[in-house]
N, CA, C and O atoms as a printed pandas DataFrame, in Angstrom:
     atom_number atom_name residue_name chain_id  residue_number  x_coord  y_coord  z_coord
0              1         N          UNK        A               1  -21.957    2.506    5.582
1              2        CA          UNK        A               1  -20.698    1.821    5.768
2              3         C          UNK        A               1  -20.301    1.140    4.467
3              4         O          UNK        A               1  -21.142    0.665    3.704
4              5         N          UNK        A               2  -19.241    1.115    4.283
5              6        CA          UNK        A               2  -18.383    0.658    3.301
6              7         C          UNK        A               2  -17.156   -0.426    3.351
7              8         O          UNK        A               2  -16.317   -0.071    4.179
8              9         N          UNK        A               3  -16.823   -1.649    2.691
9             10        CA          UNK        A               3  -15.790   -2.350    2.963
10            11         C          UNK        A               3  -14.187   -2.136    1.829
11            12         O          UNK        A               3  -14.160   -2.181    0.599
12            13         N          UNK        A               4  -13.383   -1.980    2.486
13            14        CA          UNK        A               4  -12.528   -1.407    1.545
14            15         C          UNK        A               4  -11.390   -2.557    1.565
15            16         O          UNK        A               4  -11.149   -3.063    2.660
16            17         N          UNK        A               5  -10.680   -3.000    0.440
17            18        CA          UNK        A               5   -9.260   -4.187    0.831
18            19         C          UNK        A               5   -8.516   -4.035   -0.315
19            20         O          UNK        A               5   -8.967   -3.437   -1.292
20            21         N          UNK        A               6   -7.756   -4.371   -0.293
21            22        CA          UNK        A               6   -6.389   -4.136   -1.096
22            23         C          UNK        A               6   -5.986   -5.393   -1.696
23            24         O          UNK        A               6   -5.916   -6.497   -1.156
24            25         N          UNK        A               7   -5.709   -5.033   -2.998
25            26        CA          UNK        A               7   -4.938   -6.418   -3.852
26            27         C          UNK        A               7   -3.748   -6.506   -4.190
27            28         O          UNK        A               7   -3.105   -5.897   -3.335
28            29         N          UNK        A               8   -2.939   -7.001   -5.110
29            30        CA          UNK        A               8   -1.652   -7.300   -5.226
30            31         C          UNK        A               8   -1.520   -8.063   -5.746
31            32         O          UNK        A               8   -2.327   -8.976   -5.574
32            33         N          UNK        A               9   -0.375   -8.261   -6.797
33            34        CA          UNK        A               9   -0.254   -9.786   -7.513
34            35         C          UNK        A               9    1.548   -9.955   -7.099
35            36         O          UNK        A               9    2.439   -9.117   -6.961
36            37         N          UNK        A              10    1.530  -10.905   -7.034
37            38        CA          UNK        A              10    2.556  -10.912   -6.604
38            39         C          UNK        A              10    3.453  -12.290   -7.629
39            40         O          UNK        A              10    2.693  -13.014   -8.272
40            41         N          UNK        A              11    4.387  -12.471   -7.696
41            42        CA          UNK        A              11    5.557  -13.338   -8.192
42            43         C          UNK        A              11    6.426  -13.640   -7.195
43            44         O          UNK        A              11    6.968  -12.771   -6.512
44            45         N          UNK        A              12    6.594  -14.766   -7.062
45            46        CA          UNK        A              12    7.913  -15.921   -6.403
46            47         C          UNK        A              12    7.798  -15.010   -4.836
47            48         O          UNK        A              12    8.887  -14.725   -4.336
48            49         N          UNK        A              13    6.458  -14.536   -4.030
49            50        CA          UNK        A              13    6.369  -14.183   -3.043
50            51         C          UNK        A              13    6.757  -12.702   -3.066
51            52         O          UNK        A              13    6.423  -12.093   -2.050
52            53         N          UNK        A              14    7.405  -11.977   -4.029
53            54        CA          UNK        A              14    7.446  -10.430   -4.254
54            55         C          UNK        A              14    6.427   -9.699   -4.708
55            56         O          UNK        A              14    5.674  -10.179   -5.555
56            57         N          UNK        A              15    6.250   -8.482   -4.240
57            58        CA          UNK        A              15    4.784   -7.927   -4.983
58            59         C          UNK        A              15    5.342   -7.198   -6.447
59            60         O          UNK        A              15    6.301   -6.443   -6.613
60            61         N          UNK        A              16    4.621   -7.589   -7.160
61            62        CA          UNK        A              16    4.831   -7.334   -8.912
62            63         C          UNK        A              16    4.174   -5.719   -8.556
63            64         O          UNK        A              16    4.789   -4.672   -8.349
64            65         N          UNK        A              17    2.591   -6.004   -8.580
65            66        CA          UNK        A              17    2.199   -4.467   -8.295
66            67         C          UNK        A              17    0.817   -4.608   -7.757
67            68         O          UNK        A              17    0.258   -5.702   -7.833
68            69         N          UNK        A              18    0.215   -3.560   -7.209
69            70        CA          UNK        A              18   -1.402   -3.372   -6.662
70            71         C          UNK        A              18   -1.821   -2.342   -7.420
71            72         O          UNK        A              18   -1.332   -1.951   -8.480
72            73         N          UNK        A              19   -2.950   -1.827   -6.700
73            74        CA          UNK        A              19   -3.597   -0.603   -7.151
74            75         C          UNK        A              19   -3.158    0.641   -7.569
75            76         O          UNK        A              19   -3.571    1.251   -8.556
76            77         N          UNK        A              20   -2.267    1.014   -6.752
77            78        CA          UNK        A              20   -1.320    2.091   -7.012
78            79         C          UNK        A              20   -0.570    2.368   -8.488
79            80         O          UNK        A              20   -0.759    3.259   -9.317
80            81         N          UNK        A              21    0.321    1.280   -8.472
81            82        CA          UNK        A              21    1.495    1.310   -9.725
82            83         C          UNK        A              21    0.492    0.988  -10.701
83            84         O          UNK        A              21    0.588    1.558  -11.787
84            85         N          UNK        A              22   -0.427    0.203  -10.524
85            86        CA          UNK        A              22   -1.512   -0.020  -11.989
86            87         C          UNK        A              22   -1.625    1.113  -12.419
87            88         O          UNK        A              22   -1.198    1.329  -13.553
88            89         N          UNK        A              23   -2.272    2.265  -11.607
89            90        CA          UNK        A              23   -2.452    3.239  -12.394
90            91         C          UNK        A              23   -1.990    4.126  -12.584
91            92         O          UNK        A              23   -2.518    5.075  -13.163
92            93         N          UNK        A              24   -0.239    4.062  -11.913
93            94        CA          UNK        A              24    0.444    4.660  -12.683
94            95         C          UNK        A              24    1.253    4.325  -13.733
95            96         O          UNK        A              24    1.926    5.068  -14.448
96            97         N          UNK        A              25    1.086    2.758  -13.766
97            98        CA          UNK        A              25    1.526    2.463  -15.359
98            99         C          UNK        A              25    0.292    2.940  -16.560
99           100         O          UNK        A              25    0.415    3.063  -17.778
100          101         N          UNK        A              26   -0.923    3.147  -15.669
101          102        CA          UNK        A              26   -1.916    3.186  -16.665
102          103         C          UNK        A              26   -1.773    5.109  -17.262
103          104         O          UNK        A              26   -2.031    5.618  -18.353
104          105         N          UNK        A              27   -1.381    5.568  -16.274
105          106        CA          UNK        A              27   -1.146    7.135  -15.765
106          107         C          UNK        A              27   -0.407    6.911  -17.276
107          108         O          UNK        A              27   -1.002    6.945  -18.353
108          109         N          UNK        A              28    0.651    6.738  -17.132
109          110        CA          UNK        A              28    2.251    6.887  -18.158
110          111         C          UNK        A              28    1.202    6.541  -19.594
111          112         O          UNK        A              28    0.736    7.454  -20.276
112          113         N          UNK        A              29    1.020    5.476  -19.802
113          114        CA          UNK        A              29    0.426    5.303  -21.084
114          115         C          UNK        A              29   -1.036    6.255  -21.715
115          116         O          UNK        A              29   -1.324    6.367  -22.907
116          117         N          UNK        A              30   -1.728    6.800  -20.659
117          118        CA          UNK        A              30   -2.210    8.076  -21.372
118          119         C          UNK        A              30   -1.685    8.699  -21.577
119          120         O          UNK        A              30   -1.766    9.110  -22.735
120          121         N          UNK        A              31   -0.431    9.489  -20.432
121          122        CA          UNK        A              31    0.015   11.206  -21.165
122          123         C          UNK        A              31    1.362   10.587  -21.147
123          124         O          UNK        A              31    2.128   11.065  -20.310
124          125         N          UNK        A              32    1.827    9.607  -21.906
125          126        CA          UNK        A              32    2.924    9.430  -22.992
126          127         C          UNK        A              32    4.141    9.816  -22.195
127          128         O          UNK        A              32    5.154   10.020  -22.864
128          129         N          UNK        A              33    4.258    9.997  -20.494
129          130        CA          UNK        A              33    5.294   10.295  -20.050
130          131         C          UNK        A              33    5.376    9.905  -18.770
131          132         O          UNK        A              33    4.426   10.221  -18.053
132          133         N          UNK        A              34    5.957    9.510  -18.458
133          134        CA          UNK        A              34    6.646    9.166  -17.089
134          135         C          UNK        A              34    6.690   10.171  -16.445
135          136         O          UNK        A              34    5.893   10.027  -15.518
136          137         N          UNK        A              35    7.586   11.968  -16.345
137          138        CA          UNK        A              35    7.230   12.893  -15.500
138          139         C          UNK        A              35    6.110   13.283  -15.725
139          140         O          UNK        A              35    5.738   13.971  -14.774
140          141         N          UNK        A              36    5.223   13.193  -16.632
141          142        CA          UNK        A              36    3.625   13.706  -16.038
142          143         C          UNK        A              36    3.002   12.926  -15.324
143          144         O          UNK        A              36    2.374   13.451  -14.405
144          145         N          UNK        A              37    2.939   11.573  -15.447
145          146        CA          UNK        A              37    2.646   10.123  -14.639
146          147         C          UNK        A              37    2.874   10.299  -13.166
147          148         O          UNK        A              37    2.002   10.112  -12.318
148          149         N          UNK        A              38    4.245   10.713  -12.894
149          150        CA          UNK        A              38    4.812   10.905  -11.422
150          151         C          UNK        A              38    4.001   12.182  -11.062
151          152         O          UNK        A              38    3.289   11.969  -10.080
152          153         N          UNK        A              39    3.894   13.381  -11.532
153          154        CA          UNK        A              39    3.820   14.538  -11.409
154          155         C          UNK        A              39    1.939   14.221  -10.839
155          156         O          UNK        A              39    1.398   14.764   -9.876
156          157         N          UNK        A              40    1.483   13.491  -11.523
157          158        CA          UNK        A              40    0.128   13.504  -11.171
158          159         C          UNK        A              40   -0.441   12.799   -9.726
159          160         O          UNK        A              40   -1.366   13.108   -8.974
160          161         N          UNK        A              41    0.631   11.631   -9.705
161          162        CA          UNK        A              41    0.752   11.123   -8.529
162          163         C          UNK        A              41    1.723   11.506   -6.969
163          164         O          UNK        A              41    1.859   11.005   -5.853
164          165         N          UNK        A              42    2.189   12.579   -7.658
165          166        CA          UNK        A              42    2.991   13.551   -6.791
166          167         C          UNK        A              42    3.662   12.773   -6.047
167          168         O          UNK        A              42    3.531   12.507   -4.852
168          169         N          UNK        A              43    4.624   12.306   -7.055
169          170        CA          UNK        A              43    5.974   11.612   -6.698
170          171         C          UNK        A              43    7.263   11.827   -7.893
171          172         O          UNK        A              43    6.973   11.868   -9.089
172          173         N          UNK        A              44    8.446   11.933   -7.500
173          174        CA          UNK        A              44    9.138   12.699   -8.275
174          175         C          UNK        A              44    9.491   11.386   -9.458
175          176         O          UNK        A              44    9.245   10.200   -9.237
176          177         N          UNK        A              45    9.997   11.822  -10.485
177          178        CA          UNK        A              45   10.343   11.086  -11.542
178          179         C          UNK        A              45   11.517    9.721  -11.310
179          180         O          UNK        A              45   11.440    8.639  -11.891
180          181         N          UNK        A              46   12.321   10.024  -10.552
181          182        CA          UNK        A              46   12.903    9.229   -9.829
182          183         C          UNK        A              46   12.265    7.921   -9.216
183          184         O          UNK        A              46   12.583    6.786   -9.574
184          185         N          UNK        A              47   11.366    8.206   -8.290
185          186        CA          UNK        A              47   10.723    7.268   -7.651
186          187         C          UNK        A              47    9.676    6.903   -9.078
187          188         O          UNK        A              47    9.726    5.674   -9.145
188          189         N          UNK        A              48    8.886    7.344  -10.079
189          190        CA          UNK        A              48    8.126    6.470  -10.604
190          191         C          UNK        A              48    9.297    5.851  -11.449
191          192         O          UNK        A              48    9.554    4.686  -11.146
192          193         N          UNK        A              49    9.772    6.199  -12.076
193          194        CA          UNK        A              49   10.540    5.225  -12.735
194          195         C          UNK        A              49   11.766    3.638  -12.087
195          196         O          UNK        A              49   12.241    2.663  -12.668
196          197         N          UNK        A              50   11.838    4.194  -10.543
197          198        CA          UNK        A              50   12.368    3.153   -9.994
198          199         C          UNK        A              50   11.472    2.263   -9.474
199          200         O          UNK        A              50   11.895    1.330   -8.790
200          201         N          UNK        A              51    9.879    2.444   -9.764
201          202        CA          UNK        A              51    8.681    1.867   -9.357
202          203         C          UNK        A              51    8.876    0.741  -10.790
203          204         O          UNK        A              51    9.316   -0.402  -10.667
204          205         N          UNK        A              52    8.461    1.336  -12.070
205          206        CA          UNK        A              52    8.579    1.000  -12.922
206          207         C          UNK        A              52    9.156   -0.303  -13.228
207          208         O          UNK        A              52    8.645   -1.354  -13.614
208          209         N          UNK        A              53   10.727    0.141  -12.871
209          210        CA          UNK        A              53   12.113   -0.937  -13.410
210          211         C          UNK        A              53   11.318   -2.429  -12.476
211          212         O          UNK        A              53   11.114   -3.558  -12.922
212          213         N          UNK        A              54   11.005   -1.867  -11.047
213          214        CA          UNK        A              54   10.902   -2.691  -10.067
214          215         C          UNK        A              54    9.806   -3.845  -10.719
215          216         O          UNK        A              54   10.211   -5.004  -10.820
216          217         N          UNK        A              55    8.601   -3.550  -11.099
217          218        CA          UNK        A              55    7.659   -4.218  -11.503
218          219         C          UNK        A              55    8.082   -4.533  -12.981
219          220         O          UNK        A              55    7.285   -5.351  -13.439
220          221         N          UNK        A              56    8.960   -4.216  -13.815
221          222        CA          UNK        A              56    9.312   -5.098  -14.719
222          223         C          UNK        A              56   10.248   -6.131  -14.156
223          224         O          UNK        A              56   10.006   -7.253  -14.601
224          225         N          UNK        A              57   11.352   -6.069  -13.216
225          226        CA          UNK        A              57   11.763   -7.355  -12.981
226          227         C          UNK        A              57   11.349   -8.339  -12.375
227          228         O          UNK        A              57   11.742   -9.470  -12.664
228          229         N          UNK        A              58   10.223   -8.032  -11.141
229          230        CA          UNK        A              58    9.457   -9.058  -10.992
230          231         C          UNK        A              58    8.673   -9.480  -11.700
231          232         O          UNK        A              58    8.440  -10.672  -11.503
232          233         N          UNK        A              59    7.992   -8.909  -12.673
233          234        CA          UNK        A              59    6.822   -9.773  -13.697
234          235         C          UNK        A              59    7.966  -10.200  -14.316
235          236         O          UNK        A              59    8.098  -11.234  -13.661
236          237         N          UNK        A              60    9.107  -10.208  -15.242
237          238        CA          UNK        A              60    9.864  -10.881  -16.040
238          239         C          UNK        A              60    9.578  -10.529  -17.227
239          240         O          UNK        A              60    9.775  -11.276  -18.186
240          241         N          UNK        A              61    8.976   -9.112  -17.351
241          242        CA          UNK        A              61    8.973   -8.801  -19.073
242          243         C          UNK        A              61    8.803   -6.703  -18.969
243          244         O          UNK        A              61    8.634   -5.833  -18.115
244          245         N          UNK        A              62    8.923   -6.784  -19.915
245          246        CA          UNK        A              62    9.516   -5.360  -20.161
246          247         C          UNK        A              62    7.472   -4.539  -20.000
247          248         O          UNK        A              62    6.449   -5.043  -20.465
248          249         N          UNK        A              63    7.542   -3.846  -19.574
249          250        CA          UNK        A              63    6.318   -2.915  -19.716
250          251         C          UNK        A              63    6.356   -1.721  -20.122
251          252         O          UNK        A              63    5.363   -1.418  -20.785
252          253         N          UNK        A              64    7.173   -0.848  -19.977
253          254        CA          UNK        A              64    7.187    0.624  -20.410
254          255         C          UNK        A              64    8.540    0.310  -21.705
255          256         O          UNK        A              64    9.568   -0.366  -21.735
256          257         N          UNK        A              65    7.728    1.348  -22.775
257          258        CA          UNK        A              65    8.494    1.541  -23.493
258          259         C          UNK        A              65    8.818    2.940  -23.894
259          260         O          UNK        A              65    7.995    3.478  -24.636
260          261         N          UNK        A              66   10.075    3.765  -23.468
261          262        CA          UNK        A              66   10.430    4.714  -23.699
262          263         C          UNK        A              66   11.366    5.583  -24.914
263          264         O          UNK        A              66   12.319    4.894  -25.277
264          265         N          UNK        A              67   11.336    6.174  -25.219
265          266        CA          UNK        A              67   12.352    6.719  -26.059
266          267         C          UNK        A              67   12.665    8.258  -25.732
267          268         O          UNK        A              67   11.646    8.870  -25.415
268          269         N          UNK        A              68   13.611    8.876  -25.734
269          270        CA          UNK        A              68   14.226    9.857  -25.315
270          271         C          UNK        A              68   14.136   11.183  -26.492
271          272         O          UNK        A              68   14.152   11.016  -27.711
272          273         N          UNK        A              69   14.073   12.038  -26.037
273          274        CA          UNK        A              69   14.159   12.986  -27.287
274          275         C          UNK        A              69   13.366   14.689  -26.878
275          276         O          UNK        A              69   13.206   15.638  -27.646
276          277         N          UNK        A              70   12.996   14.576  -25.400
277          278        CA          UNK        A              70   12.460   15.998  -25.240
278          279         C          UNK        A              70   11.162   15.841  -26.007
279          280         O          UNK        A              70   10.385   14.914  -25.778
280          281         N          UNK        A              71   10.918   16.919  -27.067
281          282        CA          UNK        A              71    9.560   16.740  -27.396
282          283         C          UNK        A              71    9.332   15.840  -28.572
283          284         O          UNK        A              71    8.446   16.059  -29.398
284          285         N          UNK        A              72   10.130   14.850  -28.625
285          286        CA          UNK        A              72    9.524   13.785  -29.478
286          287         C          UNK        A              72    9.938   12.474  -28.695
287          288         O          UNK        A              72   10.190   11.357  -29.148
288          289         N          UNK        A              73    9.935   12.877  -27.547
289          290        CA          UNK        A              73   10.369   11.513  -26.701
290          291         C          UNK        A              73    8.960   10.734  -26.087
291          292         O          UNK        A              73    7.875   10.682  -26.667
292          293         N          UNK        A              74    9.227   10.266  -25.020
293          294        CA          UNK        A              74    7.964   10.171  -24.443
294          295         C          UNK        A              74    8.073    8.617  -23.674
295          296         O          UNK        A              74    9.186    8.094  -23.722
296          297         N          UNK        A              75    7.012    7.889  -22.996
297          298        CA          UNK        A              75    6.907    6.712  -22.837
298          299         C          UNK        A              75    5.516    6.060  -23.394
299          300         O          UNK        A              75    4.684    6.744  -23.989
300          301         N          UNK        A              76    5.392    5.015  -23.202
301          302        CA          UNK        A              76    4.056    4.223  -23.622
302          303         C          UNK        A              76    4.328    2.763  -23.160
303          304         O          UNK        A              76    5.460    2.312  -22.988
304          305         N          UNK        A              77    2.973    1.953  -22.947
305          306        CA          UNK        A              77    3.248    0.928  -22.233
306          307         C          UNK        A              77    3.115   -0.004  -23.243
307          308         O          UNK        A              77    2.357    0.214  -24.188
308          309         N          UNK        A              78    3.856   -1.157  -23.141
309          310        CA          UNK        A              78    4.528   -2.720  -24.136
310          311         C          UNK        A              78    3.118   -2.813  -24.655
311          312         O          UNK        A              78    2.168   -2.235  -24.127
312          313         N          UNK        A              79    3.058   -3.425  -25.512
313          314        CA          UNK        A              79    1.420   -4.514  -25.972
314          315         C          UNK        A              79    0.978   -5.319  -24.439
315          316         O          UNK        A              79   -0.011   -5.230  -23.712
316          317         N          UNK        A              80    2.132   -6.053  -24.384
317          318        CA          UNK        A              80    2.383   -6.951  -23.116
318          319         C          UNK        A              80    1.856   -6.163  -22.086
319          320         O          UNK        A              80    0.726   -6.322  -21.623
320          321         N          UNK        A              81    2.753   -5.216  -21.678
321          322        CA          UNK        A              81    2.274   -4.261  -20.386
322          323         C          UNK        A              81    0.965   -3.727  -20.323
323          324         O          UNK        A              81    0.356   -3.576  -19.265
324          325         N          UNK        A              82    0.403   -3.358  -21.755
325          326        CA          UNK        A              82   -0.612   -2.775  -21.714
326          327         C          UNK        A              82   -1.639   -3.928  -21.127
327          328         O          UNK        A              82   -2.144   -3.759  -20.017
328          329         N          UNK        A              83   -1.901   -4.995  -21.835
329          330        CA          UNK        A              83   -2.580   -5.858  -21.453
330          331         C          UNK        A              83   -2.446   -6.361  -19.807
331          332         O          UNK        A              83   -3.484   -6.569  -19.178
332          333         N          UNK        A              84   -1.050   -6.549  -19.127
333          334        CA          UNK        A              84   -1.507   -6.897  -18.142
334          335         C          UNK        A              84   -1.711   -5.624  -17.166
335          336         O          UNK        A              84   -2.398   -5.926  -16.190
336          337         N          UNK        A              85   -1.278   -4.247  -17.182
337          338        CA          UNK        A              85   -2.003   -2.831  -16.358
338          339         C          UNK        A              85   -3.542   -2.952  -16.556
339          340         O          UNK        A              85   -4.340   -2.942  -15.618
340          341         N          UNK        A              86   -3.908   -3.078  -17.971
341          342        CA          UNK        A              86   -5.691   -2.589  -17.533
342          343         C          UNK        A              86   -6.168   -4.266  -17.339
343          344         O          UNK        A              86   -7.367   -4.545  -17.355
344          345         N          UNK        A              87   -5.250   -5.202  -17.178
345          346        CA          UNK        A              87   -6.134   -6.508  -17.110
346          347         C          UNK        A              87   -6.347   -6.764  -15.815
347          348         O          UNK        A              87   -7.336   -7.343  -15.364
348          349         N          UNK        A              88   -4.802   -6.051  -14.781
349          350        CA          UNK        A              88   -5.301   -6.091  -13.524
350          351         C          UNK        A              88   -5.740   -5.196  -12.851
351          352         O          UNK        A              88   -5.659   -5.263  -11.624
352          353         N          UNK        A              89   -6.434   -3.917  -13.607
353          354        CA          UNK        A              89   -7.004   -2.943  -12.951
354          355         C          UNK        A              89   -8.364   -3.256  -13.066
355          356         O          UNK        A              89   -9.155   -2.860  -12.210
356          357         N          UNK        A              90   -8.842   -4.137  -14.335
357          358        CA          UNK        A              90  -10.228   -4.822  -14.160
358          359         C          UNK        A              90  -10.724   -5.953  -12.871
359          360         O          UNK        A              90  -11.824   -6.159  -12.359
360          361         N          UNK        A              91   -9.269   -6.593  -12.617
361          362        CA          UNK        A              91   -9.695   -7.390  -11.728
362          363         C          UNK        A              91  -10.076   -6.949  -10.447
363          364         O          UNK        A              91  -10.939   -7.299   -9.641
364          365         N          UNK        A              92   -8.865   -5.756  -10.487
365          366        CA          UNK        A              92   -8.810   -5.551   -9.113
366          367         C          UNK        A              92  -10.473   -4.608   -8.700
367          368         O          UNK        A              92  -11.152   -4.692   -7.677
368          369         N          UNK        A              93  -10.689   -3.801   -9.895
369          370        CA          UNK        A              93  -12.395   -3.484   -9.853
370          371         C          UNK        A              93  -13.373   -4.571   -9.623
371          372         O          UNK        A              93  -14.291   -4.561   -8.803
372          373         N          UNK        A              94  -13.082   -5.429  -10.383
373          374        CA          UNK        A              94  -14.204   -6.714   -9.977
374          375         C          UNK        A              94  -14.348   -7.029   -8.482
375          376         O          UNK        A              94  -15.294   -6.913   -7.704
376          377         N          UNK        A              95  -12.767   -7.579   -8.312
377          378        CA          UNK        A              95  -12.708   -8.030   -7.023
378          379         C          UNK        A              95  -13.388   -6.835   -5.533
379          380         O          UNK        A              95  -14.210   -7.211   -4.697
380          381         N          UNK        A              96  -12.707   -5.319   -5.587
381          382        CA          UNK        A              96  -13.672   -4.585   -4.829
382          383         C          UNK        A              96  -15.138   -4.827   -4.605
383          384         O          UNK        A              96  -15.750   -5.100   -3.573
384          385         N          UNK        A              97  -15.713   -4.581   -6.379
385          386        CA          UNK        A              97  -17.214   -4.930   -5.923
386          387         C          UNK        A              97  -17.723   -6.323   -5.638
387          388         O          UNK        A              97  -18.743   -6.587   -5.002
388          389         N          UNK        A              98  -17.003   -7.061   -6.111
389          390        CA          UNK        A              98  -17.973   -8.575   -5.615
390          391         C          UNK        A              98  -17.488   -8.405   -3.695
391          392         O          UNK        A              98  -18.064   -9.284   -3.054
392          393         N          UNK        A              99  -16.784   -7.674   -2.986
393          394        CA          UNK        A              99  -16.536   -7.532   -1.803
394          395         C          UNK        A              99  -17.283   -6.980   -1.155
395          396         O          UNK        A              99  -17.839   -7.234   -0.087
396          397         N          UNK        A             100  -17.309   -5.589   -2.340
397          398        CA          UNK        A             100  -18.609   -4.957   -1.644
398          399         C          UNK        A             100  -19.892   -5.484   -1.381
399          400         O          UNK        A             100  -20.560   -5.491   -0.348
400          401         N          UNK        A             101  -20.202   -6.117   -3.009
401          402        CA          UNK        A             101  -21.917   -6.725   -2.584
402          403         C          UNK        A             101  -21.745   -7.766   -1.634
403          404         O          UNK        A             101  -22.767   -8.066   -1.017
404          405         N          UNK        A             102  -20.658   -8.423   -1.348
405          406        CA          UNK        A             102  -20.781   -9.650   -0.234
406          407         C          UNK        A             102  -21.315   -8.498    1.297
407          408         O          UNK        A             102  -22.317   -8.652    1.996
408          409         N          UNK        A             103  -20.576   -7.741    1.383
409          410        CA          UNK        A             103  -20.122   -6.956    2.164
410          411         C          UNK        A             103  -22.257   -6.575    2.773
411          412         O          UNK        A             103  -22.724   -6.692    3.906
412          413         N          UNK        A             104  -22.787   -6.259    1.826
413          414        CA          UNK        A             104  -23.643   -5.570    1.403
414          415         C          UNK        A             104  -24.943   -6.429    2.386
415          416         O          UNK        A             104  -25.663   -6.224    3.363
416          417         N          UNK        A             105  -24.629   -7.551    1.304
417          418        CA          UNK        A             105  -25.734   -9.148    1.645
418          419         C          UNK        A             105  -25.099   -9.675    3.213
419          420         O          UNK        A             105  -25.836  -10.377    3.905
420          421         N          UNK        A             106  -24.294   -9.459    3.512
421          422        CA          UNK        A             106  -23.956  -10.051    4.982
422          423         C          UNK        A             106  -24.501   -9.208    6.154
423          424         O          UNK        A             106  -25.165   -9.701    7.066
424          425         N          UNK        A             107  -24.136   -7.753    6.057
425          426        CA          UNK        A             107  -24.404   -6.623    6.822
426          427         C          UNK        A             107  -25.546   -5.655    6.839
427          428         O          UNK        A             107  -25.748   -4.688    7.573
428          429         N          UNK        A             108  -26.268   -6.171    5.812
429          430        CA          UNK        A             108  -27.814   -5.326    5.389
430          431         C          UNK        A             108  -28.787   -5.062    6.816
431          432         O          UNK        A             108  -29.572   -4.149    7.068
432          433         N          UNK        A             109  -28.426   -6.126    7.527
433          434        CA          UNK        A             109  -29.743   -5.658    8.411
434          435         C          UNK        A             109  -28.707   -4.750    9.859
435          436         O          UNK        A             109  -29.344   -4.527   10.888
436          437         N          UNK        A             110  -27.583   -4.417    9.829
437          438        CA          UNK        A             110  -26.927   -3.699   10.406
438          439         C          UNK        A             110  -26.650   -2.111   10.134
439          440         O          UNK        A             110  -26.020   -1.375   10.893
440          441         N          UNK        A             111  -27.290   -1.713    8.816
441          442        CA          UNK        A             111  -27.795   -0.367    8.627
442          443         C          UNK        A             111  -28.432   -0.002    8.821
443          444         O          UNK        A             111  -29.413   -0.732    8.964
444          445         N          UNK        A             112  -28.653    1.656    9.073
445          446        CA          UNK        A             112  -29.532    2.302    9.339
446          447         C          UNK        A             112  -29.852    2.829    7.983
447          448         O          UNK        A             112  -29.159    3.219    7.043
448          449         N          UNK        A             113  -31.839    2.644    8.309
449          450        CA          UNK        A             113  -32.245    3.419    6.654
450          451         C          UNK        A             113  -32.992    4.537    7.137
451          452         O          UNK        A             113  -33.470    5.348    6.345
């Protein structure tokens, strides 16, 4: 058995972003694009980029930075953005496992070995 929970950061009671959009902001800043980003998460370009806009206006600062141009275009994520995508994809890893080992130490004698 396994314990599984979900995070979120949220601003002024709106959700900024969770697990999901982390890594598809994290998605975009490896392969330098927004339709490969969506494409991997098999959601159309439309929806990641209206994901996108969404979590820059609730955090209050710009995260993706794009430029247009076909094959010299591309996206990549802010300094800013970058730092807070993998800062809350660390947390949100931390936070799983310190859940899990709680999870672990509470329920140990309820497994079968």
């Amino acid at each position: 058995m396994e314990i599984k929970a979900k995070f979120w950061i949220e601003n002024k009671g709106e959700v900024v972003m969770g697990g999901g959009k982390t890594a598809l902001l994290l998605a975009v800043d490896r392969l330098g694009s927004i339709q490969q980003a969506a494409e991997e998460f098999a959601m159309s370009y439309r929806h990641a980029w209206g994901a996108i806009k969404k979590i820059e206006q609730r955090a209050g600062f710009k995260i993706v930075d794009t430029k247009p141009g076909g094959r010299d275009g591309g996206a990549r994520l802010t300094p800013k953005g970058k730092d807070f995508a993998t800062g809350a994809d660390a947390l949100f890893q931390d936070l799983q496992a310190a859940i899990g080992r709680r999870f672990q130490e509470r329920f140990r004698n309820h497994f079968s070995k």
